[in-house]
N, C-alpha and C positions, 0 to 999 in steps of 0.2 A: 275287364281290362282296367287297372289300375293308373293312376293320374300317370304313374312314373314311367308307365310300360305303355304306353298311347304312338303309336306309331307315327311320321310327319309326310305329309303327301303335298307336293307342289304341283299348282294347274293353271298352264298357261290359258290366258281368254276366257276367264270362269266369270264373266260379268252378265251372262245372258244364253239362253238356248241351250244346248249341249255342256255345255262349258259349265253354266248355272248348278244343272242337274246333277253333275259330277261332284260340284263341292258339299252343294246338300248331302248328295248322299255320303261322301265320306266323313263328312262332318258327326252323321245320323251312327256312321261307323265309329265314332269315338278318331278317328284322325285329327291332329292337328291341320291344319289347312292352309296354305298361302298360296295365293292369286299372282300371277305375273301378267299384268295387261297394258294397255297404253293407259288407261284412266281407272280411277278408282278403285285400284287392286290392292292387295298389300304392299307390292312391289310395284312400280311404274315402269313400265318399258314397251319399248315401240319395238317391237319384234320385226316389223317392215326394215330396220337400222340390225344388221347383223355386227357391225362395229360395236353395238353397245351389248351384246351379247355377256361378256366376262362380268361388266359392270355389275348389269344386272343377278347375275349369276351372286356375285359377291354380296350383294344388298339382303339376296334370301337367305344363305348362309348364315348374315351378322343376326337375322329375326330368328332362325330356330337352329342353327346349324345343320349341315349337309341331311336331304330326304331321303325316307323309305322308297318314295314311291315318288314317278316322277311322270305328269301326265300330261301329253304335250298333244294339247286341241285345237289352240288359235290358228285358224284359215281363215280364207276371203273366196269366193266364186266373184269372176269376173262376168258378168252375162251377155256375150256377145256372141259372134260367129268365129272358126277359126281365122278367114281369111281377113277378117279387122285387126288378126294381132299386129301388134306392133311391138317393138323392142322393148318400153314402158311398159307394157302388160306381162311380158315376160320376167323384167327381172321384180315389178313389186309380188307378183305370184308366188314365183321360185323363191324369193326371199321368206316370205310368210310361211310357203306352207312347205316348204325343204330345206332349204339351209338353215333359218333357226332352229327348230325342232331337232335338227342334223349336228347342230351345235351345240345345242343344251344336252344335247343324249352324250356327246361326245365328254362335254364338263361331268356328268353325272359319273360315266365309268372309269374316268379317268382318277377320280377323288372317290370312290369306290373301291375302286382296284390297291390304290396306294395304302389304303386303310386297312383293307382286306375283310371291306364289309360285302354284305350282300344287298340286293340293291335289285328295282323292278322300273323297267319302263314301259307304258305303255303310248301307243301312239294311235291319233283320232286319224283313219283311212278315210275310205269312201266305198261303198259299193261300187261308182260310177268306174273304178279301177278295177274290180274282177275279172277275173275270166272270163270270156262271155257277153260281158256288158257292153252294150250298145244303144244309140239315141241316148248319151246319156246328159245332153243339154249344154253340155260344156265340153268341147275338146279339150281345150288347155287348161281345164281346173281337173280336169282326168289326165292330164298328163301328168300336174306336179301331184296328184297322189300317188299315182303308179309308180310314180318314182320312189316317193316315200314308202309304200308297200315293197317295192322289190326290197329293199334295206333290211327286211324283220329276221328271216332267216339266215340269211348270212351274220348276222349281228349276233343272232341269238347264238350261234355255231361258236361264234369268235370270244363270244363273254361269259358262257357259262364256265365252271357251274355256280358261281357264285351270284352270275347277277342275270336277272331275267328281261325278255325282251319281247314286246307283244304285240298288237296291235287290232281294233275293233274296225269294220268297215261299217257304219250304219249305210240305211239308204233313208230315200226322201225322211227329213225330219222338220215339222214345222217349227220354223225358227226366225229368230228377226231378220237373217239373213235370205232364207230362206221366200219369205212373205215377198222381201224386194226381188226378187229374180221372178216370183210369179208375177206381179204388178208388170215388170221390160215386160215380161213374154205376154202377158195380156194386149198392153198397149202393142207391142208389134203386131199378133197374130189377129186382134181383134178380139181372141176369143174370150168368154166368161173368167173371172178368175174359179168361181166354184167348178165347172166344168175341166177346169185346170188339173185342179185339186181329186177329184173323181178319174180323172182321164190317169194321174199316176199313181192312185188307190187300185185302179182297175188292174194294173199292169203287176200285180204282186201277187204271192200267191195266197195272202192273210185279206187281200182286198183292204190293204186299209196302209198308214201313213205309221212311221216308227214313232216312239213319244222318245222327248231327252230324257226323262228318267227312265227308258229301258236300257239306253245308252248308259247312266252311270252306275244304273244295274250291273251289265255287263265289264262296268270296269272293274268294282267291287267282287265280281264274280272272280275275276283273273289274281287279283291281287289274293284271294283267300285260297285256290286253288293252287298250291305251290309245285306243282308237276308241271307246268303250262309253260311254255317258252316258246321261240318262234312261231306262234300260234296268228292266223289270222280269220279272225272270227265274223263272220258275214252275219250282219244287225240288220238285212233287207227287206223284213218280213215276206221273204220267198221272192222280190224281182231279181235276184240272181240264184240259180239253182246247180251245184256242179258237186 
């Protein structure tokens, strides 16, 4: 692929974990690349602030102009119980991990469509949202993916054929996020954190823990595979099986 023919891939939250391994690897794919995060990204943006959404939107535009591919990862897990939620947990959740994502996708086809380019989005699910899934540690961080996954198909129905619409569910992946939700549920449960870690290796059917680069494996996958739309791809190593 030639300098001039290099494709441009935008990824929200790429500063660490999941997020990390996606940029590497498209990078490794000859992508240009830019970061939209709160810190040290190419773009600076508090995705938690849906009002700065356009802003932003516009900042990555003026760096490469409008992407190929547009990869919307940044979440938070809240690690609590349902009945602790409160109204605060709801709207920083729902903001982070649904209505921005919901918004950026919405700027992508919209300046897409107008252009009459084609145009690929993918979006970072969860397993804990499958069919099926249950004890998944978090009710309401399973709530605002589910929400986000219902979205793929219908989207996908609405934007082809010109623009594609996707979506990966990994499960357990160790990550800095990740690490801190083991630590709560240690100190609450008492239990070991390695004990932890085995207890949800156990419960798969690979006996073992996703890595982030299988994760941007699979995004690199989607984006070369150009028949794939409404697709949601279960990254669980077998805890969800359907």
């Amino acid at each position: 692929m030639g300098v001039t023919e290099r494709k441009i891939a935008w990824v929200t939250g790429g500063s660490q974990g999941i997020g990390l391994a996606i940029v590497e690897a498209l990078r490794q794919a000859h992508y240009v690349v830019v970061t939209l995060q709160r810190s040290g990204g190419d773009v600076v943006c508090d995705l938690y602030q849906t009002g700065n959404i356009d802003q932003a939107w516009g900042a990555a535009e003026k760096l490469t102009g409008l992407p190929d591919l547009l990869v919307l990862n940044a979440g938070i897990c809240i690690d609590d119980d349902f009945v602790n939620t409160n109204i605060s947990m709801l709207e920083s959740l729902f903001a982070l991990n649904v209505f921005s994502p919901m918004l950026l996708a919405r700027l992508a086809i919209r300046d897409w469509q107008s252009q009459s380019r084609e145009g690929h989005i993918i979006f970072i699910g969860s397993q804990a949202a499958l069919p099926g899934a249950r004890q998944t540690g978090n009710t309401l961080y399973t709530a605002t993916k589910g929400a986000l996954q219902a979205l793929i198909g219908p989207l996908a129905w609405e934007c082809g054929p010109t623009v594609r619409i996707n979506c990966i569910a990994p499960g357990d992946v160790m990550t800095p996020g990740e690490e801190r939700s083991l630590h709560a549920r240690a100190e609450k449960t008492g239990a070991e954190i390695q004990s932890l870690i085995a207890l949800t290796a156990d419960s798969t059917a690979l006996k073992r823990w996703v890595k982030p680069e299988e994760v941007a494996q699979a995004v690199v996958f989607l984006e070369r595979c150009s028949a794939m739309t409404g697709t949601l791809l279960n990254l669980s190593a077998g805890a969800s099986v359907y």
